[in-house]
Structures are given as C-alpha cells and as structure tokens.
MDTraj code that builds the backbone (N, CA, C; nanometers):
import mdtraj as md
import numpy as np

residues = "UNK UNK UNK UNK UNK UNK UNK UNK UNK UNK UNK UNK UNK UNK UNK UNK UNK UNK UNK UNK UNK UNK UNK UNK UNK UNK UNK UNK UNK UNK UNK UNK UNK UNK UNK UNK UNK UNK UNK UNK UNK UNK UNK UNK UNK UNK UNK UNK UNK UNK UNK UNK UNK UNK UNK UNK UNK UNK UNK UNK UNK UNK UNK UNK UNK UNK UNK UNK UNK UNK UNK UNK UNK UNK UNK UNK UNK UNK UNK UNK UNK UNK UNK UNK UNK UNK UNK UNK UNK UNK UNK UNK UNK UNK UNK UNK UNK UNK UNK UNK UNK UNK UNK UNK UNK UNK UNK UNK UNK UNK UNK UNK UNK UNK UNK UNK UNK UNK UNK UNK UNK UNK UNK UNK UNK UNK UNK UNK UNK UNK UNK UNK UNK UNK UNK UNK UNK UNK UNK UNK UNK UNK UNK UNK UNK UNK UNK UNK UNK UNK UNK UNK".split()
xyz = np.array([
    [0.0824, -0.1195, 0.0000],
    [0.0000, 0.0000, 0.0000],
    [0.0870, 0.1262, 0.0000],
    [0.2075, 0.1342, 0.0984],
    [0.2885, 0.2392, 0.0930],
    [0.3462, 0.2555, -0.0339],
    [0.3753, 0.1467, -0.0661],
    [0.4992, 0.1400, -0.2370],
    [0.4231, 0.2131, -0.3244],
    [0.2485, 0.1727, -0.3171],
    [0.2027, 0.2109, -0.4235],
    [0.1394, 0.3815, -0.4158],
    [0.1501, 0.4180, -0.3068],
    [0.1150, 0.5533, -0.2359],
    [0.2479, 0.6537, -0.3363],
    [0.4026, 0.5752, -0.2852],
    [0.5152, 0.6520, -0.3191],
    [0.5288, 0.6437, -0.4512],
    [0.4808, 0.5508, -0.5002],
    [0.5039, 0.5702, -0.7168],
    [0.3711, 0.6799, -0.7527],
    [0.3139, 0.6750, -0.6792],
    [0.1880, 0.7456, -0.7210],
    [0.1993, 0.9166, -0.7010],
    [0.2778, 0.9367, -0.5993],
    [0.3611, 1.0300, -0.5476],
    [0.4176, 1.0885, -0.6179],
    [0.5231, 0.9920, -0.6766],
    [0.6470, 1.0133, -0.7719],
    [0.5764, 1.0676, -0.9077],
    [0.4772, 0.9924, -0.9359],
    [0.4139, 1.0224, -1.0898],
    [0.3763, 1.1479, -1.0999],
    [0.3056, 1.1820, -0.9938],
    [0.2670, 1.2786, -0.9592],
    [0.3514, 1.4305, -0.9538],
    [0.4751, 1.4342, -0.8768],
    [0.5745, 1.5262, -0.8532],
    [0.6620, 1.5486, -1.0441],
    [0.6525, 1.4131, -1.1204],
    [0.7530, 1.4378, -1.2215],
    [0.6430, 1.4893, -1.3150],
    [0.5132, 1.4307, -1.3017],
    [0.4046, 1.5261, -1.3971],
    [0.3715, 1.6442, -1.3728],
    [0.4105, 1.7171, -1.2624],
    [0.4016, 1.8547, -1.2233],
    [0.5245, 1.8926, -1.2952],
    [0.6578, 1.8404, -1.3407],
    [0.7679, 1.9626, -1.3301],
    [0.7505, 1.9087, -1.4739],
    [0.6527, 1.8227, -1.5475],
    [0.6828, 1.8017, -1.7296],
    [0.5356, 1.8972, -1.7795],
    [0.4602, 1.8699, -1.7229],
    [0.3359, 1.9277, -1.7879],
    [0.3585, 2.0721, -1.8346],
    [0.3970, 2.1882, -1.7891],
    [0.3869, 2.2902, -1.9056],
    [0.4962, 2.2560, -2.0193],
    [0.5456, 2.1466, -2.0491],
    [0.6457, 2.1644, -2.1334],
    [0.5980, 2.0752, -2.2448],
    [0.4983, 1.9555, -2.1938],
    [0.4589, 1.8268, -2.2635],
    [0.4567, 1.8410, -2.3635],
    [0.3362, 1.9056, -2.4457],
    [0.2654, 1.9074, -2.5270],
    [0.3900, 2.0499, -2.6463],
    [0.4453, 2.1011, -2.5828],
    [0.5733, 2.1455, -2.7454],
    [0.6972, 2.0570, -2.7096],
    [0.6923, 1.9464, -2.6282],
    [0.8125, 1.8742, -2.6714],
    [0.7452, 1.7607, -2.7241],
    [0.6425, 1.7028, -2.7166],
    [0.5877, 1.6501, -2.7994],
    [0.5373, 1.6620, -2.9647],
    [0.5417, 1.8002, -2.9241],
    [0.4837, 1.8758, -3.0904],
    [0.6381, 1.8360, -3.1604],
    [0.7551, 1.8806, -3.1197],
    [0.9093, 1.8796, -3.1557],
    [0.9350, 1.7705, -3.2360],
    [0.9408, 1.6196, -3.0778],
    [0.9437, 1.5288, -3.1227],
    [0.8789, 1.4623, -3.2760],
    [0.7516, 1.4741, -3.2526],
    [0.6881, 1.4256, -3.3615],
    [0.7161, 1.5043, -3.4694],
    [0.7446, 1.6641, -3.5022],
    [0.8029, 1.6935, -3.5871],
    [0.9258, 1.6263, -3.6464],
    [0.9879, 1.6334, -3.5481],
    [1.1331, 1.5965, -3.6054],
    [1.1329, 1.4312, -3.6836],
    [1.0225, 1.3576, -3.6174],
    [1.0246, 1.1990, -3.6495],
    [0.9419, 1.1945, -3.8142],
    [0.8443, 1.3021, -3.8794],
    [0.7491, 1.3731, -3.9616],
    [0.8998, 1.3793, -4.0540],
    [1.0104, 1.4821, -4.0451],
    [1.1190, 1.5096, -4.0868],
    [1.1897, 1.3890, -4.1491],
    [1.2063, 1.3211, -4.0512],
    [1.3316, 1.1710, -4.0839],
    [1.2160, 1.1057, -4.1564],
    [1.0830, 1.0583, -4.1680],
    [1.0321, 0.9885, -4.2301],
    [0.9999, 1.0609, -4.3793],
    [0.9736, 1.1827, -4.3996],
    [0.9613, 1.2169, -4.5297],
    [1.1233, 1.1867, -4.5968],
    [1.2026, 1.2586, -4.4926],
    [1.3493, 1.2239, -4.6339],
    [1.3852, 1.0704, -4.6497],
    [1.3531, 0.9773, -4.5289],
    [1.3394, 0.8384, -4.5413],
    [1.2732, 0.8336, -4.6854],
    [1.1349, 0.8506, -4.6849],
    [1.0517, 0.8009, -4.8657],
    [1.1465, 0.8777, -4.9640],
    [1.2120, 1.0027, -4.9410],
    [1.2742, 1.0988, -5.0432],
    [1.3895, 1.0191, -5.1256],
    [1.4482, 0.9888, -4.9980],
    [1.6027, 0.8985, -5.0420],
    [1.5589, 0.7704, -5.1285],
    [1.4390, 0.7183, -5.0734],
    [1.3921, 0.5964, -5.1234],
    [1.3761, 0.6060, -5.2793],
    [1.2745, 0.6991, -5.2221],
    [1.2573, 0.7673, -5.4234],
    [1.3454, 0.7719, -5.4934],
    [1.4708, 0.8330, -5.4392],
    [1.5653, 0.9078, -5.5574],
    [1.6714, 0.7590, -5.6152],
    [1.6294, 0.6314, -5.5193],
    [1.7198, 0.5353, -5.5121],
    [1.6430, 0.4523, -5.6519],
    [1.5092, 0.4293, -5.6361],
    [1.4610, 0.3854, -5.7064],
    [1.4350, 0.4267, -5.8361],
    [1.3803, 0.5956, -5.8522],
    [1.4496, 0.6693, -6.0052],
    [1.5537, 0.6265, -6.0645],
    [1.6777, 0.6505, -5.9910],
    [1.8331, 0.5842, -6.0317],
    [1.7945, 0.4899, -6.0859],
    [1.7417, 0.3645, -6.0566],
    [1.7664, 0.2257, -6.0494],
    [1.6720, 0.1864, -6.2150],
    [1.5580, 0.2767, -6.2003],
    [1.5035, 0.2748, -6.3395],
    [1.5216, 0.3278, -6.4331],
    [1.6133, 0.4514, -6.4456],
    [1.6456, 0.4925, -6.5399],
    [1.8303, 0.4815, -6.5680],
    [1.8340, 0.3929, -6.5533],
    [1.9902, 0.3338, -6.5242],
    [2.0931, 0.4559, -6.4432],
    [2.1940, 0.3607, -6.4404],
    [2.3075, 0.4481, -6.3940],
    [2.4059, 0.4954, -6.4190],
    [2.3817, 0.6477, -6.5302],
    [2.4473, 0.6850, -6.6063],
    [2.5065, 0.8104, -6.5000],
    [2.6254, 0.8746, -6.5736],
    [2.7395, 0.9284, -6.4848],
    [2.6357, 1.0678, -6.4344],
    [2.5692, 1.1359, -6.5707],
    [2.5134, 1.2415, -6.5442],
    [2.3883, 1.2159, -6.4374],
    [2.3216, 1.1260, -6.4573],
    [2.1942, 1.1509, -6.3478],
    [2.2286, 1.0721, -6.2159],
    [2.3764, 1.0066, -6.1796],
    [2.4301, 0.9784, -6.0661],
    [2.4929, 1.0862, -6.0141],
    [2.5453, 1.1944, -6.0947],
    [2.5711, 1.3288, -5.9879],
    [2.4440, 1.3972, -5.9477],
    [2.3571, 1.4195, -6.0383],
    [2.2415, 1.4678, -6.0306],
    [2.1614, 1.4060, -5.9097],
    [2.1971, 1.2988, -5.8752],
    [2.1419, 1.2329, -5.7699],
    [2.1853, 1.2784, -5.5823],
    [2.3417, 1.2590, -5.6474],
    [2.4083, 1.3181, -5.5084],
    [2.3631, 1.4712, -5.4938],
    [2.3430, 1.5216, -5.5907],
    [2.3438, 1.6822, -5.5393],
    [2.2177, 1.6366, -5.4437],
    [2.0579, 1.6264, -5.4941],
    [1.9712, 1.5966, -5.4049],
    [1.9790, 1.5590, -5.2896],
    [2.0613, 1.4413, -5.2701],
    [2.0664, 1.3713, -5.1372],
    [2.1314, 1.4732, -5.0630],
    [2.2234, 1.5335, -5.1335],
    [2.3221, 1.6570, -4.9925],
    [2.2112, 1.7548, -4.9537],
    [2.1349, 1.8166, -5.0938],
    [2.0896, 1.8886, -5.0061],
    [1.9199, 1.8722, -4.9214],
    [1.8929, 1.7463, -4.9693],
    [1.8106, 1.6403, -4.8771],
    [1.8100, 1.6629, -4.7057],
    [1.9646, 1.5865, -4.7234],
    [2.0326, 1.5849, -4.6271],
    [2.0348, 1.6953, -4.5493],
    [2.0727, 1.8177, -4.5760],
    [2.1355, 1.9691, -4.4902],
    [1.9565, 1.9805, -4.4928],
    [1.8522, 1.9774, -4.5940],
    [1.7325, 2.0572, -4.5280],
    [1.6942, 2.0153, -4.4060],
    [1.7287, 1.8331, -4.4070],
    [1.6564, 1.7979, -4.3195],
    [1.7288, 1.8094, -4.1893],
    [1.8308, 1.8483, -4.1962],
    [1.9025, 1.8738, -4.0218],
    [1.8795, 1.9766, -3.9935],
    [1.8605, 2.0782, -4.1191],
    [1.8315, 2.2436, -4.0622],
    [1.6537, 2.2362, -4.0275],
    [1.5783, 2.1365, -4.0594],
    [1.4481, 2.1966, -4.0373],
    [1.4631, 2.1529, -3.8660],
    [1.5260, 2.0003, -3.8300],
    [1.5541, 1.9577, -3.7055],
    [1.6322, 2.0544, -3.6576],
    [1.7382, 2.1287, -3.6520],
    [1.7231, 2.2341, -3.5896],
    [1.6970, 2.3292, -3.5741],
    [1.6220, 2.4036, -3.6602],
    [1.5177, 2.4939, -3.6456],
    [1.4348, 2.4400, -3.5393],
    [1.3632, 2.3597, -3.5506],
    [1.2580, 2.3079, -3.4775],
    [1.2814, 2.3163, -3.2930],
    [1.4115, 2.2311, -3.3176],
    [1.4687, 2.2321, -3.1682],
    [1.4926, 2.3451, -3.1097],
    [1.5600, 2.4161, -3.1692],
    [1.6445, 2.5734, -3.1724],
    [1.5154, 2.6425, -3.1600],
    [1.4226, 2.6591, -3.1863],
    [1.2575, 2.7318, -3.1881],
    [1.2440, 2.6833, -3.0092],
    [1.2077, 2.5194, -3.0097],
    [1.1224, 2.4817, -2.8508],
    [1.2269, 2.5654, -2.7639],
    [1.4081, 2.5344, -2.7554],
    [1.4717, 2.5671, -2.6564],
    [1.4228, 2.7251, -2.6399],
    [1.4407, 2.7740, -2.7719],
    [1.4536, 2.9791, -2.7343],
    [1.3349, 2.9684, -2.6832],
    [1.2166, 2.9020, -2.6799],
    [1.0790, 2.9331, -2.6450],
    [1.1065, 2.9223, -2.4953],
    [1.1700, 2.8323, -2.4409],
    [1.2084, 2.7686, -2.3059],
    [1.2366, 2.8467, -2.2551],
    [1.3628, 2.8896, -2.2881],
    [1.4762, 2.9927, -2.1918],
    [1.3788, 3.1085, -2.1781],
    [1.3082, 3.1465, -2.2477],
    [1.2134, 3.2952, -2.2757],
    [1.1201, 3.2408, -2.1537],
    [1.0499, 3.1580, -2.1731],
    [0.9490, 3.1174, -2.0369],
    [1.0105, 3.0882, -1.8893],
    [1.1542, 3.0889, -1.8932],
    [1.1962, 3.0433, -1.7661],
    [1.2151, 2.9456, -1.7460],
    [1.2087, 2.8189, -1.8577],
    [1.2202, 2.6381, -1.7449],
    [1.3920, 2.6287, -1.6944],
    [1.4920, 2.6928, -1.7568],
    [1.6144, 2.6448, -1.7427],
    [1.6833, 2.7393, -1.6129],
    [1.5892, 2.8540, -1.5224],
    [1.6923, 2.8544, -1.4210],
    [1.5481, 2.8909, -1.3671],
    [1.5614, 2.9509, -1.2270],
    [1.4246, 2.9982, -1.1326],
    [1.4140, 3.1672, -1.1932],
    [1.2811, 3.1735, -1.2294],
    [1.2704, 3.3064, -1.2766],
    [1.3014, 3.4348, -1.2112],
    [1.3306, 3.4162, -1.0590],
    [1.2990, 3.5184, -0.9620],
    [1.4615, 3.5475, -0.9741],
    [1.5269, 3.4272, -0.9604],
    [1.6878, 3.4701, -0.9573],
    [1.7195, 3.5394, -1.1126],
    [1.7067, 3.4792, -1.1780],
    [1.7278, 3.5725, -1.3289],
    [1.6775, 3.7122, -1.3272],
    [1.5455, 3.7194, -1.2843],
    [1.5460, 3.8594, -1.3028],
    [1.6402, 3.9546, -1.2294],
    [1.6222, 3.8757, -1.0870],
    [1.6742, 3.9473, -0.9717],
    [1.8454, 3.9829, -1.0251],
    [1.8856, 3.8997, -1.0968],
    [2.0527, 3.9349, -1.1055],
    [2.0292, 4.0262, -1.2706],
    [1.9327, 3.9730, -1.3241],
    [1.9233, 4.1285, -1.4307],
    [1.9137, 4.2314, -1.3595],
    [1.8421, 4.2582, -1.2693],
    [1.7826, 4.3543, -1.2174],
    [1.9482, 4.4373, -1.1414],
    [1.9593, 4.3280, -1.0438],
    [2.1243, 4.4029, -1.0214],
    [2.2447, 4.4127, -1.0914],
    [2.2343, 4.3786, -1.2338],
    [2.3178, 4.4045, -1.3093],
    [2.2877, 4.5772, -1.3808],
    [2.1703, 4.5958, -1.3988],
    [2.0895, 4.7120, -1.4487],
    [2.1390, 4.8063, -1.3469],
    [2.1649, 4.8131, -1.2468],
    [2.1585, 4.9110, -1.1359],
    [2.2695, 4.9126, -1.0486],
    [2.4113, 4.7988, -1.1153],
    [2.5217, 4.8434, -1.0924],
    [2.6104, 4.9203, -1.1066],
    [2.6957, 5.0195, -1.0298],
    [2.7694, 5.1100, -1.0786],
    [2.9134, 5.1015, -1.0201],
    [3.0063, 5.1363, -1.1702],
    [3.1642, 5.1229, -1.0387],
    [3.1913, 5.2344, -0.9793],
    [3.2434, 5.1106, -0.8558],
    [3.2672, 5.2738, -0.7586],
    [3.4306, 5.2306, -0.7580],
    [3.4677, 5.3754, -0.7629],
    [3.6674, 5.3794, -0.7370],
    [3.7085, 5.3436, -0.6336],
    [3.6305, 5.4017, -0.5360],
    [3.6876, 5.3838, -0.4205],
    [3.5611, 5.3194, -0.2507],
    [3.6298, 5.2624, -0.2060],
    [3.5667, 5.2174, -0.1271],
    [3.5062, 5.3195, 0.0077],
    [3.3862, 5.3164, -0.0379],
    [3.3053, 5.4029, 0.1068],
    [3.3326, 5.3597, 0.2593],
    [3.3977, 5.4524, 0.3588],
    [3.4165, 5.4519, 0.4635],
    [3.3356, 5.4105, 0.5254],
    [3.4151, 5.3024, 0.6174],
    [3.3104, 5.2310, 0.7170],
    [3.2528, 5.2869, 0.8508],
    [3.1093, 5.2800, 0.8588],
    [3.0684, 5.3642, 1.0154],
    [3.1656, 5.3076, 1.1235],
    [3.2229, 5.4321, 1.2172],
    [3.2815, 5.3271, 1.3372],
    [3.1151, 5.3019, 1.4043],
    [3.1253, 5.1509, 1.4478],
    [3.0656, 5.0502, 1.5337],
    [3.1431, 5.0605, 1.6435],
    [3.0703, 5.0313, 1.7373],
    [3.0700, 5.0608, 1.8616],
    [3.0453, 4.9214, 1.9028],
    [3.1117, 4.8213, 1.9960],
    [3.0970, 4.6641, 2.0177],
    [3.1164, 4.6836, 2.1823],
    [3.0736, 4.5919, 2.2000],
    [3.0698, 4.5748, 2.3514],
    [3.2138, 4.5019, 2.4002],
    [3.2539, 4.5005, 2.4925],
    [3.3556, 4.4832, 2.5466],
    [3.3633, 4.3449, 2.6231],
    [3.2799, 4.2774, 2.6273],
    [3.2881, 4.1646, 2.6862],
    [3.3352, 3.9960, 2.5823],
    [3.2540, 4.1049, 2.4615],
    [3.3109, 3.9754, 2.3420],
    [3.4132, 4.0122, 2.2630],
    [3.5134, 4.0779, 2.2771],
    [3.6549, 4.1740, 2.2081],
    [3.7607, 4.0702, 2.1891],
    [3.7096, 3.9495, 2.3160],
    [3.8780, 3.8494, 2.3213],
    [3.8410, 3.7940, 2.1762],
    [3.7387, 3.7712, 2.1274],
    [3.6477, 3.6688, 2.0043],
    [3.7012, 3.7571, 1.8858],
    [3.6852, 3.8501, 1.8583],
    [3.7294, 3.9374, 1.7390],
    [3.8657, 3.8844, 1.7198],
    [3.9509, 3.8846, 1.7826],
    [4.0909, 3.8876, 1.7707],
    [4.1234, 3.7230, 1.7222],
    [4.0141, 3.6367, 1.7483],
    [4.0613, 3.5151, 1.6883],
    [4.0629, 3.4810, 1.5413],
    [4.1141, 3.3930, 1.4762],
    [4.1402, 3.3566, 1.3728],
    [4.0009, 3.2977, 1.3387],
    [3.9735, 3.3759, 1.2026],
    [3.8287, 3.3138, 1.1505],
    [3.8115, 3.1248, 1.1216],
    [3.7227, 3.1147, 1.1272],
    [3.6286, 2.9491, 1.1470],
    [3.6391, 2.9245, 1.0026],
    [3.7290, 2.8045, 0.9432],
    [3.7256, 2.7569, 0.7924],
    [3.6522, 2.6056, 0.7753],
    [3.6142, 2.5948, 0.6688],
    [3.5501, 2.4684, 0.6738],
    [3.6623, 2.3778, 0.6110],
    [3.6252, 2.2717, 0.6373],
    [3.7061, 2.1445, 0.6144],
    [3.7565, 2.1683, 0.4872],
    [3.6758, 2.1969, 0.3714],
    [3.6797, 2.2101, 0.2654],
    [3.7922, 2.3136, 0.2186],
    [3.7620, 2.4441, 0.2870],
    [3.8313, 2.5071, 0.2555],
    [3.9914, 2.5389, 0.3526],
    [4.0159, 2.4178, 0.4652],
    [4.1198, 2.3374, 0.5231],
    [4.1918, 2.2882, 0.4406],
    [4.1104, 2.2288, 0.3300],
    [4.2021, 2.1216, 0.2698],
    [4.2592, 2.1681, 0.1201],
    [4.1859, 2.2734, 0.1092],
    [4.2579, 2.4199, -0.0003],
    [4.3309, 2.4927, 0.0187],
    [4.3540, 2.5173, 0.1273],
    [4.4798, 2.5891, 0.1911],
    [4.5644, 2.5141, 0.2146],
    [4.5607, 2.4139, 0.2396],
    [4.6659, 2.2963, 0.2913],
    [4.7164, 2.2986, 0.1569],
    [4.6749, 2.2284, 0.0278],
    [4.6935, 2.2275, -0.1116],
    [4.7630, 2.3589, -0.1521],
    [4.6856, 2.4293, -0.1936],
    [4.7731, 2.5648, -0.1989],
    [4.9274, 2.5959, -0.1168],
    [4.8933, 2.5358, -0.0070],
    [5.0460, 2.6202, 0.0460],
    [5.1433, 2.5376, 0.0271],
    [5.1339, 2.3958, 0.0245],
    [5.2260, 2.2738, -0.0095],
    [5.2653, 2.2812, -0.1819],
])
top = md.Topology()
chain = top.add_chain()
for i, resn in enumerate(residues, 1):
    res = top.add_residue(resn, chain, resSeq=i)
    for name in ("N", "CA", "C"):
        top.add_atom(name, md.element.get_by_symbol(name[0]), res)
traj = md.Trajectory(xyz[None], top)
C-alpha cells in the first residue's frame, strides 16, 4: 500500500515539473520523427528513379546533389525546430528559477563602479566579546584542505 502511495507520489511530482512543457516537446518530437520519415521516402525515391532509369554518370551526380541537399534541409528543419522549442524555453523560464534571473538582471541594471571604497561607520561593540574578534576566523574542512593544497 505504501509502495504504491510513493510511485503514485512520484508520478505525480515528475508530472508537475513536465506538464507545461509536454505538449511542445511533444509537438518537436513528432516533428522531427514527420522530418526523418519524409526524407526516409525521399532517399527511397531518388534510389529507385536511379535504379530505373539506369546508372548513367550524369543523373548519378544529379542524384548526389539531391541527397546533400536532402540531407542539410533535413538537419536544418531539425534544428530549427529544436532551436525554436529551446529559445521558447529559456524565454518562459524552465532552465533557471525566474525570480533569480530577473533578480541578477535587475542588479546588473543598477550596478555602478565605484573607485573607491566608502568609509566604514565606526561601530561601537561591547567589550565583553573583544577576546572573540581577535581570533582567527572558522574555515571549513573544505576550505582546510585548499589551503593545505595551496600552500604545499
């Protein structure tokens, strides 16, 4: 009963973070599969023309030109297609949290250099915790074992 509570759960949590996206990566997909199956019959065609009207030098180049540029339409319409869903993406927000993007546009918009560094208010500290100031700041392990590296 629990197992089937937690897949149900699960289905649930991964259909929340696919559903606004489903239905144009689905549109994509099936485009792109629409794509490979028309130049699939195309190539077919051009194999079987060849084959009936023999295989003379002139309509065997005439052949390759097609297939190349067969070939290049059909990767450029696949990426068009792709290249279309992603820019649509990034524009809607799925690839970072919208609030941080704006927020660091926002402070990029409203940064300015400064030359020189603005004087600090004297603070006024109490006297009972003064021995604590004077100690050597708290590093994490991590950054223990970067300094250790670094200085060796």
């Amino acid at each position: 009963m629990l197992g089937q509570l937690v897949k149900w759960a699960a289905l649930a949590a991964v259909w929340t973070k696919i559903k606004p996206v489903f239905w144009g990566t689905l549109a994509t997909v099936l485009f792109t599969v629409a794509v490979s199956a028309v130049h699939g019959e195309f190539v077919e065609f051009l194999r079987i023309d060849q084959e009936l009207s023999g295989a003379s030098a002139p309509l065997a180049s005439q052949v390759r030109v097609w297939l190349v540029f067969s070939y290049l339409g059909k990767f450029a319409l696949i990426l068009l297609s792709t290249g279309a869903w992603l820019f649509y993406l990034k524009h809607k927000g799925c690839f970072a949290n919208g609030k941080q993007t704006r927020a660091a546009d926002k402070a990029l918009a409203n940064a300015t250099v400064l030359t020189e560094k603005p004087a600090r208010a004297v603070t006024r500290y109490s006297k009972e915790f003064e021995f604590l100031r004077g100690d050597r700041p708290l590093k994490s392990r991590g950054q223990a074992i970067l300094d250790a590296k670094s200085a060796a």
